[in-house]
C-alpha positions as CSV (number, residue, x, y, z in Angstrom):
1,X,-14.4,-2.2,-17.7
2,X,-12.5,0.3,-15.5
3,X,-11.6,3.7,-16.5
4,X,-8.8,4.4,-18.3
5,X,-6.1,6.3,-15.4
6,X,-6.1,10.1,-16.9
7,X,-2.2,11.1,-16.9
8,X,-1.3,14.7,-16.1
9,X,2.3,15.5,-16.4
10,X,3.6,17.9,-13.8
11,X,7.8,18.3,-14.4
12,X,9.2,15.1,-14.2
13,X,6.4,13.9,-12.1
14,X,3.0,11.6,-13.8
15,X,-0.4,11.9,-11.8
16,X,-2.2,9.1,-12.3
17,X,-6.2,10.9,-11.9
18,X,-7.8,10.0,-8.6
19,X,-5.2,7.5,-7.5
20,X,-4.7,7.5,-3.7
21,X,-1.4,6.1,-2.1
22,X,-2.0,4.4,1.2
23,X,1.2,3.8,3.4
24,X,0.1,1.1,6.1
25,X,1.6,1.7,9.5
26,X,-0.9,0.8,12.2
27,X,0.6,-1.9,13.4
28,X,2.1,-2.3,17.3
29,X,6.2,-2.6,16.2
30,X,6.1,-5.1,19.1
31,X,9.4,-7.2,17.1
32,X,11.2,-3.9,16.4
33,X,10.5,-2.3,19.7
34,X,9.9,0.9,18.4
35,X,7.5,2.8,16.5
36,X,8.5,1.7,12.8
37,X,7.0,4.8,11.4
38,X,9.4,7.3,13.3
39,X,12.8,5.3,12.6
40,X,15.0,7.9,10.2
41,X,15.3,7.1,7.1
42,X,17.8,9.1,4.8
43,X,17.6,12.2,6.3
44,X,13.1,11.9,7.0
45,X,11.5,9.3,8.7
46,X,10.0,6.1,7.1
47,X,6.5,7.8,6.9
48,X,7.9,10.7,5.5
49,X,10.1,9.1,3.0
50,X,7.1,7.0,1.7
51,X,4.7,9.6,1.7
52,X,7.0,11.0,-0.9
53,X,7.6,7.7,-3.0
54,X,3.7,7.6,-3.2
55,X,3.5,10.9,-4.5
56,X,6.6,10.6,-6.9
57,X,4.7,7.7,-8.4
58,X,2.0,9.8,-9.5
59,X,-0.5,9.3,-6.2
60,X,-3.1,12.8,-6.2
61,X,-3.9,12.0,-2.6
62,X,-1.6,10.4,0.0
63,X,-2.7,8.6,3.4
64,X,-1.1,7.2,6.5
65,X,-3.3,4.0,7.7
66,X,-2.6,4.6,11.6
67,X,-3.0,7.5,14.0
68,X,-0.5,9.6,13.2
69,X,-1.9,13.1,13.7
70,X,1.0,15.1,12.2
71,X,1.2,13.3,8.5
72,X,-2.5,13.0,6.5
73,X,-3.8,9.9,8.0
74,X,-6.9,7.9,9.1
75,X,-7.2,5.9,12.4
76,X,-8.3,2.2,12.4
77,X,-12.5,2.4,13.2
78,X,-12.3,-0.9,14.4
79,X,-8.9,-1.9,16.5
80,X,-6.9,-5.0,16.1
81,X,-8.0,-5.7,12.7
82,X,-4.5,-5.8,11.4
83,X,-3.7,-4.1,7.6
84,X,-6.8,-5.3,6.4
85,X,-8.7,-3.2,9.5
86,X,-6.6,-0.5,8.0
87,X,-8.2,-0.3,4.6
88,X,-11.3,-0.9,5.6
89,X,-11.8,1.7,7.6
90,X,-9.8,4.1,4.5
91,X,-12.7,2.8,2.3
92,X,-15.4,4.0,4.3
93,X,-14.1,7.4,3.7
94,X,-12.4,7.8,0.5
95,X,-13.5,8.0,-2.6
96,X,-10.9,7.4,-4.6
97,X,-11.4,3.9,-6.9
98,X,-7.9,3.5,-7.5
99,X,-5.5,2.9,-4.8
100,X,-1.4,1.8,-4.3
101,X,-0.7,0.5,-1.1
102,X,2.8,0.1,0.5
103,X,4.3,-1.3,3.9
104,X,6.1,1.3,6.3
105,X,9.2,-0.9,6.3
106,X,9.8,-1.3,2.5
107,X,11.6,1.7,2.4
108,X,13.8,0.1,-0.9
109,X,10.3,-0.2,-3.2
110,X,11.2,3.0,-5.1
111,X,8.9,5.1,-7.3
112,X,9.7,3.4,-10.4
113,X,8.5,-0.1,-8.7
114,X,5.2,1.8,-7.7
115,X,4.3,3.3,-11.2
116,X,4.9,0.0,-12.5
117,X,2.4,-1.4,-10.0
118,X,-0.3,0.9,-11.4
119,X,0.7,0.4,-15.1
120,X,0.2,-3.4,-14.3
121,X,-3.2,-2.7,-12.7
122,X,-4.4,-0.9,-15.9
123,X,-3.3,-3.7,-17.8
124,X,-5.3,-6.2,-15.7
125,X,-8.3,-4.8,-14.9
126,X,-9.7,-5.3,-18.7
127,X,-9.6,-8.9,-18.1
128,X,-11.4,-8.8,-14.4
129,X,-7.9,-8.5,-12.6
130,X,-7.9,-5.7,-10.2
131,X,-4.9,-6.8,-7.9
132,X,-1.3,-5.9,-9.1
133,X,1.5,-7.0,-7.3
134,X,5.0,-8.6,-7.8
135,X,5.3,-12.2,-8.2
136,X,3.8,-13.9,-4.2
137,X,4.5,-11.2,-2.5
138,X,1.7,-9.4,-1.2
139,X,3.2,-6.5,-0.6
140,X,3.1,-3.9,-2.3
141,X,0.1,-3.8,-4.4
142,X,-2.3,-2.0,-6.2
143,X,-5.8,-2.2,-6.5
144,X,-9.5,-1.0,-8.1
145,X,-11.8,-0.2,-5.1
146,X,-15.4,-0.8,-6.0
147,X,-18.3,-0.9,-4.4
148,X,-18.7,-3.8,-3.7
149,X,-14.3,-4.2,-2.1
150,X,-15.4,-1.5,-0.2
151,X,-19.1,-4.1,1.4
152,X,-16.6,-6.9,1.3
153,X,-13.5,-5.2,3.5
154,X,-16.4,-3.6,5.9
155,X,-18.0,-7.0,6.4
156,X,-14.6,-9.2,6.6
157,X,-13.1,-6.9,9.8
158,X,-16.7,-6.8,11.9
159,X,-17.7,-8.8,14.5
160,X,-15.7,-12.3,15.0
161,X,-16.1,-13.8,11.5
162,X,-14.2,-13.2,8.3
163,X,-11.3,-12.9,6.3
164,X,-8.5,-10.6,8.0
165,X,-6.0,-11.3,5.4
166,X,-4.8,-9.2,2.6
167,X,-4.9,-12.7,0.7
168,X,-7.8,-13.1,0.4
169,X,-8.8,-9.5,-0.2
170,X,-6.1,-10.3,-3.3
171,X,-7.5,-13.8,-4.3
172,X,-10.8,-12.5,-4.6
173,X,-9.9,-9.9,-6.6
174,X,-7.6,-11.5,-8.9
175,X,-4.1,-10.6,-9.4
176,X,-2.3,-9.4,-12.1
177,X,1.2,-10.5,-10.7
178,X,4.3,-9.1,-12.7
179,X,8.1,-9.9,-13.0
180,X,9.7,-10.7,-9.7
181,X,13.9,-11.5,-10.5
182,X,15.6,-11.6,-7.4
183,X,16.6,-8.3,-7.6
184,X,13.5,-7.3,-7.4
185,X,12.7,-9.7,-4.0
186,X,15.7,-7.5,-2.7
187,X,13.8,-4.4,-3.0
188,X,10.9,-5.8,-1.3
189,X,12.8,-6.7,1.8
190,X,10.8,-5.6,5.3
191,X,11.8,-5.0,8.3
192,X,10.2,-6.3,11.8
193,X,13.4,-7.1,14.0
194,X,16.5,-4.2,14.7
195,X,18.5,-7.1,13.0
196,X,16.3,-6.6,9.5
197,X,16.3,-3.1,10.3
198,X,19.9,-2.6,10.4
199,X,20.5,-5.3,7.7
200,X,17.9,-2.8,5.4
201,X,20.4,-0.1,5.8
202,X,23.2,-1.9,4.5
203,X,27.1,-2.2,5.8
């Protein structure tokens, strides 16, 4: 069974014990022909802006997947991997077990949606489900890293074999999927194109 999440109250903000926040941002931005990462967001810049949702959630330790020398951050080991490359190569330095995972261009998932995420993954994980996402959509998510996640991501992003999807990381650790009304689908909106980028931003 997986540890209980210890809960430190700092002001109006909840730690959730060794509970890492991952923001995955290695990709190219090929569609969007820009860095994704960079665009400003609400006075910061998208990294910047989810660095701080991860933390308002309760995250102890916050990461950038990606090389992105000025934020905390750890480069892809093995290129070309895609988001799954990404975690891979965070598991085979952190230690954290518990991790919540978000997309640079879901800049509407507030803090609230991510504590839920980790309240759902405690929930779960007594009954063998250590996935917690909303309704299909993959992203974002929260997870239990164990040893052997950490064997299976290493093995599924080497040589020219394997599963490079963050499905099947998901499937094959079960999913505990909650509520997904529309308003919610709303929040999870990304953005790859300038057209889904300024439609993010609203009129």
């Amino acid at each position: 069974m997986a540890p209980n999440p210890r809960r430190v109250h700092s002001g109006w903000m909840e730690h959730h014990g060794d509970c890492l926040g991952v923001v995955l941002a290695g990709g190219q931005s090929q569609r969007m022909g820009r860095d994704k990462g960079r665009l400003p967001w609400r006075g910061k810049t998208l990294i910047e802006d989810a660095l701080q949702r991860l933390r308002h959630a309760g995250c102890a330790r916050v990461v950038v997947s990606g090389d992105y020398p000025e934020y905390p951050h750890i480069r892809d080991l093995i290129p070309d991997r895609g988001p799954l490359g990404g975690l891979a190569s965070i598991a085979a330095t952190a230690p954290e077990t518990r991790w919540l995972v978000i997309a640079i261009d879901q800049p509407l998932v507030d803090a609230t949606m991510l504590r839920r995420l980790l309240e759902g993954l405690s929930a779960g994980a007594p009954q063998g489900r250590l996935v917690c996402r909303y309704g299909e959509e993959q992203m974002p998510f929260a997870l239990l890293v164990d040893p052997a996640t950490r064997d299976w991501l290493q093995a599924a992003v080497s040589g020219d074999a394997g599963h490079r999807s963050l499905k099947a990381l998901q499937e094959r650790l079960r999913i505990n999927a909650l509520a997904s009304d529309a308003a919610t689908r709303a929040c999870l909106r990304g953005a790859n194109t300038p057209t889904e980028w300024h439609s993010l931003q609203g009129p």
